[in-house]
C-alpha positions as CSV (number, residue, x, y, z in Angstrom):
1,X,0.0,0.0,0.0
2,X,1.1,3.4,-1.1
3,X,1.5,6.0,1.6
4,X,-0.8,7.8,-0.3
5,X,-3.4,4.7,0.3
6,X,-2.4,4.6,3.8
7,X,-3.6,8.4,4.4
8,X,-7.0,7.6,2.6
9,X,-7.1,4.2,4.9
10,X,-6.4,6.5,8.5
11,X,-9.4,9.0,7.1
12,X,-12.0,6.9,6.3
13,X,-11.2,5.4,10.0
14,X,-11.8,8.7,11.7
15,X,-15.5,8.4,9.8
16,X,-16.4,4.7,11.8
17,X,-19.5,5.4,13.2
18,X,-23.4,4.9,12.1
19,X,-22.5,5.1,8.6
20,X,-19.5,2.6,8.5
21,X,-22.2,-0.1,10.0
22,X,-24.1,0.5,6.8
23,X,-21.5,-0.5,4.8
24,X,-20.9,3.4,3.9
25,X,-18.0,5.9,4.8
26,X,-18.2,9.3,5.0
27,X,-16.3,9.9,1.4
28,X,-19.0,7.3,0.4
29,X,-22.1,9.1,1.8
30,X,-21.2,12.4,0.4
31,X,-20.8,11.1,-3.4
32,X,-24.5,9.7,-2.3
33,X,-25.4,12.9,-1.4
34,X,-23.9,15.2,-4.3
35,X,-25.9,13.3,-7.1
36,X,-28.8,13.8,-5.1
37,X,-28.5,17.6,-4.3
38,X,-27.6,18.0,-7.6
39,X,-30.9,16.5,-9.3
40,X,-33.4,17.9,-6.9
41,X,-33.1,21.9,-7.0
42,X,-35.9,23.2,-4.6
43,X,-37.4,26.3,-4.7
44,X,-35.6,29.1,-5.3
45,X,-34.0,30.8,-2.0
46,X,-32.7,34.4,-3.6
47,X,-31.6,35.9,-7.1
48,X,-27.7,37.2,-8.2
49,X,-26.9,38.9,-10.8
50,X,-30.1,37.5,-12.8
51,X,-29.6,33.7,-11.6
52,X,-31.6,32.1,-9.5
53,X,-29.9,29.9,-6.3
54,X,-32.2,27.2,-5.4
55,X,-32.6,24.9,-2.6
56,X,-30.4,22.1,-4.2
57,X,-27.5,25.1,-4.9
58,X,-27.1,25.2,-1.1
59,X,-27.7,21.6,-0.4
60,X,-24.4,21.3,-3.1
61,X,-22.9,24.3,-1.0
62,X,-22.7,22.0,2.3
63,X,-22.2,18.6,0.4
64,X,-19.3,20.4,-1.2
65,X,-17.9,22.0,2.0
66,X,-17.7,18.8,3.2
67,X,-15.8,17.1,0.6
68,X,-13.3,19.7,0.4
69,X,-12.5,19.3,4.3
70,X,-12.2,15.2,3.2
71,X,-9.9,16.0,0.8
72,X,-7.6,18.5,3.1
73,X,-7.9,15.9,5.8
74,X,-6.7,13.0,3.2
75,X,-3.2,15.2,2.9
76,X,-3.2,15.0,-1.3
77,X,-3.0,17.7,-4.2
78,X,-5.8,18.4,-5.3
79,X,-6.3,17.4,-8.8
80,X,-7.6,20.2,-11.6
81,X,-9.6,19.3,-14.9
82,X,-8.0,18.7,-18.0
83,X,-6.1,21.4,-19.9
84,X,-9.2,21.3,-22.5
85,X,-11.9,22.1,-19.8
86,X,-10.0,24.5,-18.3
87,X,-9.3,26.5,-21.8
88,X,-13.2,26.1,-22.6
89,X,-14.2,28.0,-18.8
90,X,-11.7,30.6,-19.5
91,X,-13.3,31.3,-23.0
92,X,-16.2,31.2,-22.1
93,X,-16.1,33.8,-19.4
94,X,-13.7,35.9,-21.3
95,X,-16.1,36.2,-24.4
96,X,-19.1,37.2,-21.3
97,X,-17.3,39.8,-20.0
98,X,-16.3,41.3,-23.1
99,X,-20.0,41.4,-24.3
100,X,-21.2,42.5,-21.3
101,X,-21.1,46.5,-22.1
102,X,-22.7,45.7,-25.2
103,X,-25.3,43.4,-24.5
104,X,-25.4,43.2,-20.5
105,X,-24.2,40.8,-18.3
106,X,-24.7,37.2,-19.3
107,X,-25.9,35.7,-15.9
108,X,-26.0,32.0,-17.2
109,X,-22.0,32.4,-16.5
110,X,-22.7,31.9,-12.7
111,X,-23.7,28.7,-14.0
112,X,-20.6,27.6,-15.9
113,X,-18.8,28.5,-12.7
114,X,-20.8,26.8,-10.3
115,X,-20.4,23.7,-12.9
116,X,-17.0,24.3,-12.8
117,X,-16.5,24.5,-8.7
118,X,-18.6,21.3,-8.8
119,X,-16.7,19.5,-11.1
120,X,-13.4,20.1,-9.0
121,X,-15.2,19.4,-5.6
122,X,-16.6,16.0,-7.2
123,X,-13.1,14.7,-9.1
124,X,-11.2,14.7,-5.8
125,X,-13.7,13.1,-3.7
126,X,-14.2,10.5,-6.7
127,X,-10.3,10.2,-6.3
128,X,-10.7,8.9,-2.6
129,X,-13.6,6.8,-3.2
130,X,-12.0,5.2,-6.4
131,X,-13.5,4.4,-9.7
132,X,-15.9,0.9,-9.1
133,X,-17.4,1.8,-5.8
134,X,-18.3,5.6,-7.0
135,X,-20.3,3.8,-9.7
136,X,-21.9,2.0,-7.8
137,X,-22.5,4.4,-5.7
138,X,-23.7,7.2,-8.1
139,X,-26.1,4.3,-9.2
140,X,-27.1,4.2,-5.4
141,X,-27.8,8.0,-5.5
142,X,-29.5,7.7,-9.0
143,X,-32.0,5.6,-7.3
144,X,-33.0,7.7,-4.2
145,X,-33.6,10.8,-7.7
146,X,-35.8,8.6,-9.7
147,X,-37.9,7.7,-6.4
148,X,-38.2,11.2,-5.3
149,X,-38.9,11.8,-9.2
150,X,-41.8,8.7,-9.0
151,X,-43.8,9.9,-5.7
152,X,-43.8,13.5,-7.1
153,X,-45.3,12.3,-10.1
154,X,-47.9,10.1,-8.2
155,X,-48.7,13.0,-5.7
156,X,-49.5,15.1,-8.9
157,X,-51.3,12.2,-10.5
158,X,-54.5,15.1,-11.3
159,X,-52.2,16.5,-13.4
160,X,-51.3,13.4,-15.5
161,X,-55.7,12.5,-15.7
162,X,-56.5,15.9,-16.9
163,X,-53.0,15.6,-19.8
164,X,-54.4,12.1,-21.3
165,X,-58.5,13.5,-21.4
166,X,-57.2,16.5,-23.4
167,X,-53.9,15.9,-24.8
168,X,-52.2,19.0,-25.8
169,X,-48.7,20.1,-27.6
170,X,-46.9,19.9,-24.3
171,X,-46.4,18.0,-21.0
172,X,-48.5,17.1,-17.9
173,X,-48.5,20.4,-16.1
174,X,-47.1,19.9,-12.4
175,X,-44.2,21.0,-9.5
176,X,-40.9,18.9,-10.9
177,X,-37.9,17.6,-8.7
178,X,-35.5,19.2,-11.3
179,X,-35.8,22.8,-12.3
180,X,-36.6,23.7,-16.1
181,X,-40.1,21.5,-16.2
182,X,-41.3,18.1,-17.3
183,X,-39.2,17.1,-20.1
184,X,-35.7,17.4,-17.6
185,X,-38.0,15.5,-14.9
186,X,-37.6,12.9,-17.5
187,X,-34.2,13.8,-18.9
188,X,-31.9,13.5,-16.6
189,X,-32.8,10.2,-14.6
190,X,-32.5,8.7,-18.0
191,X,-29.6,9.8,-18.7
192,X,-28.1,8.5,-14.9
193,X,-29.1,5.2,-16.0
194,X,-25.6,5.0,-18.2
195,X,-24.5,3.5,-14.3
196,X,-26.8,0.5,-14.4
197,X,-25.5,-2.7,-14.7
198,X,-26.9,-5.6,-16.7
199,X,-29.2,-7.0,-14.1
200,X,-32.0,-7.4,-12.6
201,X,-32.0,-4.1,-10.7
202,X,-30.2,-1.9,-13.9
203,X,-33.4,-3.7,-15.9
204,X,-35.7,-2.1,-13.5
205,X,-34.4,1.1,-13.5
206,X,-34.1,1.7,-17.0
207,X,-37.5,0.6,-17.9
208,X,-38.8,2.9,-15.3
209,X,-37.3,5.9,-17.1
210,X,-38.5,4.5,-20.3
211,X,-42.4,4.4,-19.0
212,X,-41.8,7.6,-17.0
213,X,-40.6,8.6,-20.4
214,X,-43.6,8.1,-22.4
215,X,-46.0,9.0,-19.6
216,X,-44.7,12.4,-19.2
217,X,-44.6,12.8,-23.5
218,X,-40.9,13.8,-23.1
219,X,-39.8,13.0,-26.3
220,X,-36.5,14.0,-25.2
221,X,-36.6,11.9,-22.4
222,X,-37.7,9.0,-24.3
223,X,-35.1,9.3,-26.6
224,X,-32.0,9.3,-23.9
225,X,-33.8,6.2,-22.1
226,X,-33.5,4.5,-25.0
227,X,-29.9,6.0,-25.5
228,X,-29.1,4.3,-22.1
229,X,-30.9,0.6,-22.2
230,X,-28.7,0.0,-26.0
231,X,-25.4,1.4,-23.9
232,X,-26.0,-1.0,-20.7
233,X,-27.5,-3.9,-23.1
234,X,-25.1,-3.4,-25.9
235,X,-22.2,-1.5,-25.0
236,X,-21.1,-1.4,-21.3
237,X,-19.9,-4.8,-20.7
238,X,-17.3,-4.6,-23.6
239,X,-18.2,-7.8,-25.3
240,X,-20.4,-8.7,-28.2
241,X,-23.9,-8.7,-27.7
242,X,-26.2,-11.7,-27.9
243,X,-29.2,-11.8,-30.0
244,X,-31.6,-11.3,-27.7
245,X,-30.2,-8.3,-26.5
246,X,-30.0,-6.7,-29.7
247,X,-33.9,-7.9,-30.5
248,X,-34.7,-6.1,-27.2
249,X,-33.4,-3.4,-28.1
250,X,-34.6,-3.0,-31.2
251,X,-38.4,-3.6,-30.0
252,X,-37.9,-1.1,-27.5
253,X,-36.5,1.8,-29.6
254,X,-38.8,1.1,-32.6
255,X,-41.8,1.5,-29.6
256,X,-40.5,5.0,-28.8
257,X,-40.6,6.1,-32.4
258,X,-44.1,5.1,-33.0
259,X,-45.4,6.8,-29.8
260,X,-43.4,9.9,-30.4
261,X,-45.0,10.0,-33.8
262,X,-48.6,8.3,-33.3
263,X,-48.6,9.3,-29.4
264,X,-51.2,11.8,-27.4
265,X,-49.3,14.4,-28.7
266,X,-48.9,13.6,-32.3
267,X,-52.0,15.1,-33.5
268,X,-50.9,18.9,-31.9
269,X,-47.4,19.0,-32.8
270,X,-49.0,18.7,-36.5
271,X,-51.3,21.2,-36.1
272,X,-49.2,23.7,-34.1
273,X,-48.2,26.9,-36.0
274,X,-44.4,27.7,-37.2
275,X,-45.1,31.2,-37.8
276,X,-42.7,33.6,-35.7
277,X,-44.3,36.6,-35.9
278,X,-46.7,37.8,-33.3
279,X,-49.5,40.3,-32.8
280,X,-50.6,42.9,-30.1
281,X,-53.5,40.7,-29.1
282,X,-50.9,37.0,-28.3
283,X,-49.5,36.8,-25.2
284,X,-46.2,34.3,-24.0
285,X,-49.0,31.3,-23.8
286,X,-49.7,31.5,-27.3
287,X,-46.1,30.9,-28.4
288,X,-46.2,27.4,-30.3
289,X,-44.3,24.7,-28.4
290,X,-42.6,21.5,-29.0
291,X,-40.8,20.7,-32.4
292,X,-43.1,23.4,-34.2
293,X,-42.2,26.2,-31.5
294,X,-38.5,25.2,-32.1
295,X,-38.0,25.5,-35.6
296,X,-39.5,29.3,-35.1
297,X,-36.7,29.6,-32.7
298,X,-33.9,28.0,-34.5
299,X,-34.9,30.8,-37.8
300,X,-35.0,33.3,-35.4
301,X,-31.5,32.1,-34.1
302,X,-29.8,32.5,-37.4
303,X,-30.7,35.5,-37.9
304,X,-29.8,37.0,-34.7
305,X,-26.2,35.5,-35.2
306,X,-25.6,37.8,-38.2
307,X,-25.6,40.8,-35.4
308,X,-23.0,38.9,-33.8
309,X,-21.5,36.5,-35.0
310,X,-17.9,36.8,-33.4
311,X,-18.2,36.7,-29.9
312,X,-22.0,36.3,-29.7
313,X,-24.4,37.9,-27.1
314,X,-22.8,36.5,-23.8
315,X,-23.5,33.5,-21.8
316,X,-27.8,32.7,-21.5
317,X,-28.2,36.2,-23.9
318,X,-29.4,34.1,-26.9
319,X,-33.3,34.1,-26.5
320,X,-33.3,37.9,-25.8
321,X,-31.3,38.1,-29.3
322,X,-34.3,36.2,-30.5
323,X,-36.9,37.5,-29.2
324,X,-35.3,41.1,-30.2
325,X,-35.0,40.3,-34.0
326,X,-38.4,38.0,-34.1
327,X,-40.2,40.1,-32.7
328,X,-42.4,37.4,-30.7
329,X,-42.5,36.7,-26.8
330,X,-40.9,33.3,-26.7
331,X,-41.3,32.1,-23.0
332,X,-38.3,29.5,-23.3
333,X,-34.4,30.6,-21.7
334,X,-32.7,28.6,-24.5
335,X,-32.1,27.7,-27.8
336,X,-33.5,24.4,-27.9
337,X,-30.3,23.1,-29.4
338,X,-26.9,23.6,-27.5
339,X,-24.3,24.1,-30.1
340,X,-26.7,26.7,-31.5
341,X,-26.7,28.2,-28.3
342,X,-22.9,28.4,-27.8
343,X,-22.6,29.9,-30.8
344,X,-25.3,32.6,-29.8
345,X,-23.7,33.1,-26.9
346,X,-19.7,32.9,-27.5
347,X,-19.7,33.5,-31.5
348,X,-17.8,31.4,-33.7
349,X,-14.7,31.9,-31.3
350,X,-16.5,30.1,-28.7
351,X,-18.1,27.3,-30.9
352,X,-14.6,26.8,-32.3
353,X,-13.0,26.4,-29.0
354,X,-16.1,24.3,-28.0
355,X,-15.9,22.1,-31.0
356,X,-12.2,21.3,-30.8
357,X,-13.2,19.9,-27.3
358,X,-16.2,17.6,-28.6
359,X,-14.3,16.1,-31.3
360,X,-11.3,15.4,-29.0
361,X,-13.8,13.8,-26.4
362,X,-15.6,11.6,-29.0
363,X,-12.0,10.2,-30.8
364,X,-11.0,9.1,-27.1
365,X,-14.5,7.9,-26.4
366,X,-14.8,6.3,-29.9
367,X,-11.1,4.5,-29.3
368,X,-12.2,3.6,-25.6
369,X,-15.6,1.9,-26.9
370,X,-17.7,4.4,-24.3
371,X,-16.8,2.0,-21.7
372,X,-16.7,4.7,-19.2
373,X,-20.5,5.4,-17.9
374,X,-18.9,8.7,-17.4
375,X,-18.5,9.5,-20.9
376,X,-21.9,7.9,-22.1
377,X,-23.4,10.5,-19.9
378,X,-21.7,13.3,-21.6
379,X,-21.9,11.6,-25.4
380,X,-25.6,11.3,-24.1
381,X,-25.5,15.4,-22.7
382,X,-24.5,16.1,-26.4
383,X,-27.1,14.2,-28.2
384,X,-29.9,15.3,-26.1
385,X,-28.5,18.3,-26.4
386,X,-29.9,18.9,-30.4
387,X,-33.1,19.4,-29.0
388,X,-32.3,21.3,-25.4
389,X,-29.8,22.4,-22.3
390,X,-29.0,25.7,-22.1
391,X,-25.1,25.2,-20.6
392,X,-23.8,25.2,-17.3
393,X,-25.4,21.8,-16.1
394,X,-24.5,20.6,-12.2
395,X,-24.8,16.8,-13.9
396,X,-22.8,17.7,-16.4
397,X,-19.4,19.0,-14.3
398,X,-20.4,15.8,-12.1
399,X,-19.9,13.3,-14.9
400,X,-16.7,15.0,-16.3
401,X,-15.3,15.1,-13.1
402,X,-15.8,11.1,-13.0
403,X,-14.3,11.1,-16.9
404,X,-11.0,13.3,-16.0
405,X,-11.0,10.9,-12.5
406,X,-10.9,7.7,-14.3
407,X,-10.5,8.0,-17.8
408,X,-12.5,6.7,-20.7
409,X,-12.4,3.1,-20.3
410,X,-13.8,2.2,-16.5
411,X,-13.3,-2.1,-17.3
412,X,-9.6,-1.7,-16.8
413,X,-10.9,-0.2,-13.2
414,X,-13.2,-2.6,-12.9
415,X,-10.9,-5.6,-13.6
């Protein structure tokens, strides 16, 4: 044993209490506790600088506190993302701070630093937990999310009766767990199902986020649930599938189409208007949602890059550019489409800079297989991030701090 080892061995002796009875140290019990604080936001507690801090930002506050005195009591250097990540942050608030006397301060930037803090806080304390057990135990905390996800869903069951007797171009209207509505009530417990394991209980829990899915008409969420049952069925365990995973698969992904196009709220998204002009007499309600709403946005978008197309607007500016050059109230925060957004927001400097990233992180994940869960939730992050995610993302930092921690391929770990 390393002395390095040794240190980590003496601190999670002075945590022997309660917890170590359950099987659980205190290292171990805060990763627990960070995936939940960072899925279930709260109500808001106060407002900076145009961002709103929630419940679940001070519930990270403490969890993170508390790592950061784990790792200081541990004795080892702290470890700092990648050279890549680093070079992204800096760009990113560079580029808002230069656009900020032009087109005011871009508070979605508090984000992207608060992702950033977490991301540090979370790759040292994955360090001293080590690769194996912090999946398992991010699939611990992944569980306690989708239950508090379930009984808020089932305590808001009126709301679900009153969607199916009139379906509409939308969601079941309701209080979610996670801030930013229904379709990320759906997203992102999907998208933590990358830490299943090809059993019994990994079964269960993906084809709860696929029903939750499809009850909630997330299309989105739909989508990803699928995206994680063909990486735990297909892809995870590193060797080749058998047939009957692959007809499973199959089954359940052609399902999904057919209810996303011949579901409740087929017959609306057809009908809905793509117009993006508005008159005195509409109001924010009457902007069109769903794929309809979203291609008025995206027109709108490329026109409002042309009035900036170098360093964009600033971090979360990009709907007020729309709205400014369309002329009509959209209700929505972003884009609906993330590389859109960066380049609203950062220009073609910042989508360069971002792009140069992506493509490095697919060639290693590509030449790794996606064995990491880490990096199926971030290749998952980008593909459900065509059709939404505004930037800045708690998960998101979480999940790159496990890729940075461990690397791309997490079976040389495991063996």
């Amino acid at each position: 044993m390393t002395p390095s080892d040794q240190q980590i061995a003496a601190t999670e002796k002075t945590g022997a209490g309660p917890l170590s009875r359950l099987g659980l140290g205190v290292n171990e019990a805060l990763l627990v506790l960070m995936v939940v604080a960072l899925s279930v936001q709260g109500p808001n507690l106060f407002a900076f600088g145009g961002m709103d801090f929630t419940l679940g930002h001070a519930l990270v506050g403490v969890v993170g506190a508390a790592s950061v005195a784990r790792v200081l009591l541990a004795r080892r250097r702290p470890i700092l993302p990648s050279a890549s990540i680093n070079v992204l942050f800096v760009t990113f608030v560079v580029i808002t701070l230069v656009d900020t006397p032009v087109h005011g301060f871009g508070a979605t930037i508090l984000k992207y630093a608060f992702q950033y803090l977490v991301l540090i806080v979370a790759l040292n304390l994955m360090v001293l937990v080590g690769g194996e057990k912090s999946e398992r135990l991010i699939l611990a905390g992944a569980w306690i999310v989708l239950a508090i996800v379930l009984i808020n869903a089932l305590a808001h069951a009126g709301a679900f009766l009153e969607y199916y007797d009139h379906p509409w171009d939308g969601h079941p209207n309701y209080a979610t767990v996670f801030s930013g509505g229904v379709n990320l009530e759906a997203t992102w417990p999907a998208m933590l199902g990358v830490f299943c394991r090809n059993d019994r209980g990994g079964w269960t829990y993906l084809g709860l986020t696929y029903v939750f899915g499809a009850l909630t008409q997330s299309r989105a969420g739909l989508m990803l649930a699928v995206g994680a049952i063909v990486y735990v069925l297909l892809v995870k365990d590193g060797g080749r599938p058998g047939l009957r995973r692959v007809a499973v698969v199959a089954i359940l992904a052609a399902a999904a189409a057919l209810y996303i196009v011949a579901g409740p709220r087929a017959a609306s998204v057809h009908s809905a208007t793509e117009s993006v002009s508005v008159t005195e007499e509409e109001t924010v309600s009457d902007a069109p949602q769903g794929i309809p709403g979203r291609r008025g946005i995206w027109m709108g978008s490329i026109e409002a890059f042309y009035d900036a197309p170098v360093l964009g607007y600033g971090a979360g500016n990009a709907m007020d550019a729309v709205r400014a050059v369309t002329g009509y109230p959209y209700h929505e925060d972003n884009v609906h489409n993330y590389p859109l957004q960066v380049l609203l927001d950062f220009g073609l400097v910042g989508l360069a800079v971002f792009a140069v990233v992506v493509v490095r992180f697919l060639a290693l994940g590509v030449r790794a297989r996606f064995r990491s869960p880490f990096a199926a939730f971030v290749a998952l992050y980008l593909v459900g991030g065509m059709i939404q995610f505004k930037g800045g993302e708690l998960l998101v930092g979480f999940a790159l701090a496990g890729l940075v921690a461990f690397g791309y391929d997490m079976l040389r770990e495991r063996a």
